[in-house]
N, C-alpha and C positions, 0 to 999 in steps of 0.2 A: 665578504657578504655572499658573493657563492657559492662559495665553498658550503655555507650554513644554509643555504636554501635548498644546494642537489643532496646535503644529506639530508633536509627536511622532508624534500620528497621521494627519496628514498626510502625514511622508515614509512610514511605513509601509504607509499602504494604496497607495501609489504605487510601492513597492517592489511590494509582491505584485500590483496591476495588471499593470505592465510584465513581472512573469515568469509569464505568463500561456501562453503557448504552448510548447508541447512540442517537442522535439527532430524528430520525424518531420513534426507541421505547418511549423517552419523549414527543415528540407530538402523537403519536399513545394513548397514557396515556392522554393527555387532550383534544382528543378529545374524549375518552369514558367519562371523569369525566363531557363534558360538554352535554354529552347526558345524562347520568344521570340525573345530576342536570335541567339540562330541561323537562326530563321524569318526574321526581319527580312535577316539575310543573305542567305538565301536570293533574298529579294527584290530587293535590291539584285544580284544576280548574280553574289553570290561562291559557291554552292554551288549542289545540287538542292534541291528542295523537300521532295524525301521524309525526304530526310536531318535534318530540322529534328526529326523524334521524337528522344527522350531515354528513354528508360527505364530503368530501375531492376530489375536481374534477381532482387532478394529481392523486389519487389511484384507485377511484372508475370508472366502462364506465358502462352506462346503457345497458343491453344486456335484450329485447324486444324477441328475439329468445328461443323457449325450449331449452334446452341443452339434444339433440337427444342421449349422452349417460349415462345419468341419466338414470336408469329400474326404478325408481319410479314415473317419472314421461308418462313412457309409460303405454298403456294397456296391451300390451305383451312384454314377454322376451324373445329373441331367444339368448340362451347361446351358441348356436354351432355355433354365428357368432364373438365369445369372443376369446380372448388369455386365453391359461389354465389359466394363474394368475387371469386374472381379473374372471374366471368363478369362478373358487375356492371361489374367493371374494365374488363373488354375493350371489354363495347359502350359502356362511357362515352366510353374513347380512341377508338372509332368516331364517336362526336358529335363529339370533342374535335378529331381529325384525321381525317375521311372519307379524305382521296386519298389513304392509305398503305393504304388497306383498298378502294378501287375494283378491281373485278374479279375478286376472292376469292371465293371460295367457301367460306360461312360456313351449320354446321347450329347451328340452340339449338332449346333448351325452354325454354317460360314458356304463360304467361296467353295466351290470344287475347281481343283486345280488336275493337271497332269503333267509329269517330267517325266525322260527318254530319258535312259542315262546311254546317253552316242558314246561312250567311250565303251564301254565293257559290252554294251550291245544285252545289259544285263536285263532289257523290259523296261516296260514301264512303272510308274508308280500312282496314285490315285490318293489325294490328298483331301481334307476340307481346310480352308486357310479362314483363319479367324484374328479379324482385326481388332488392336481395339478403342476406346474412347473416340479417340483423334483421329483412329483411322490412318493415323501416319506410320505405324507397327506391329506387325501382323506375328504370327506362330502359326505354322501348318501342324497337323497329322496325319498321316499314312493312314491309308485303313484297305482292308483286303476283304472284299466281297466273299459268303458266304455260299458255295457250288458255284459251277462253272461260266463264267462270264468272258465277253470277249468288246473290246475296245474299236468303235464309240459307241455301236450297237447297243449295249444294256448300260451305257453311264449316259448322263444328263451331260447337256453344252458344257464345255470350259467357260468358269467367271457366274455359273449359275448358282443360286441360294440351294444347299442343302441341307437335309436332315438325313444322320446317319448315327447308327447306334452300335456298338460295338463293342470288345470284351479289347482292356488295355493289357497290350501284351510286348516285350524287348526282345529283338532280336538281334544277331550278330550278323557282320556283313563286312568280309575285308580285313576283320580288328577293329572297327567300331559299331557301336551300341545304337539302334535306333529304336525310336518308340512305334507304334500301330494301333490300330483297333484289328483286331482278327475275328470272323466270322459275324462282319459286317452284313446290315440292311441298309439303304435306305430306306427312308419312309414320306411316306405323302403330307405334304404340310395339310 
């Protein structure tokens, strides 16, 4: 008798495993296999390349419009007009991916910070730190003031609210990669 009930649920739970996927996941699935296999045509040189999309006109809506909150597909970033989350977000994808964000021209608020680097004796550095939601996780940026300045004389208190606007730019330091704002302002709230 148990024998006939662990293979009863055996075939059971193997039954409801295998019908596990929905109707739109299995066509979702043949309509990539059919872009493939037409891709791969494509390659072979029976078609164009363009031609290898496949779409589906109840999923897909042409949208001809930028999508105005895309930062990568703007010239500038104004993160002081963001929700903390989404700002946090931003300048983390700026760690995450610098060279999508080189050249921009990017405004935030946050903290103005300063670090000494006591070892190299290399200067200092001038940061805005931006927390976010919770305030329990913060991202800094670098930014490099535009003509000649000299430290605390032309910077605001360490831990004060600023506004600063600047062109994102990577530089190298050592062997590794760091982000900046170069030919930085601040500005007056």
């Amino acid at each position: 008798m148990k024998r006939f009930l662990m293979i009863y649920i055996t075939i059971v739970m193997l039954c409801c495993l295998s019908g596990c996927t929905s109707y739109e996941e299995a066509n979702g699935n043949q309509q990539v296999w059919k872009a493939y296999d037409a891709y791969n045509g494509a390659q072979d040189g029976g078609q164009e390349q363009d031609d290898y999309l496949i779409t589906d006109d109840q999923d897909t809506k042409e949208d001809d419009e930028e999508d105005s909150t895309d930062p990568l597909k703007a010239d500038s970033i104004d993160l002081t007009d963001m929700s903390s989350t989404m700002i946090y977000s931003t300048v983390y994808n700026m760690m995450l991916s610098p060279k999508d964000y080189i050249g921009k021209e990017v405004t935030m608020y946050g903290e103005f910070a300063v670090y000494t680097d006591q070892e190299e004796k290399a200067g200092e550095y001038y940061s805005c730190i931006i927390k976010d939601a919770t305030a329990c996780c913060a991202q800094g940026l670098e930014f490099v003031l535009k003509g000649e300045h000299t430290y605390p004389d032309d910077y605001p208190e360490v831990g004060e609210q600023i506004v600063v606007k600047g062109t994102f730019d990577v530089y190298d330091e050592k062997g590794y990669d760091y982000c900046r704002l170069i030919d930085a302002q601040l500005i007056e709230e």
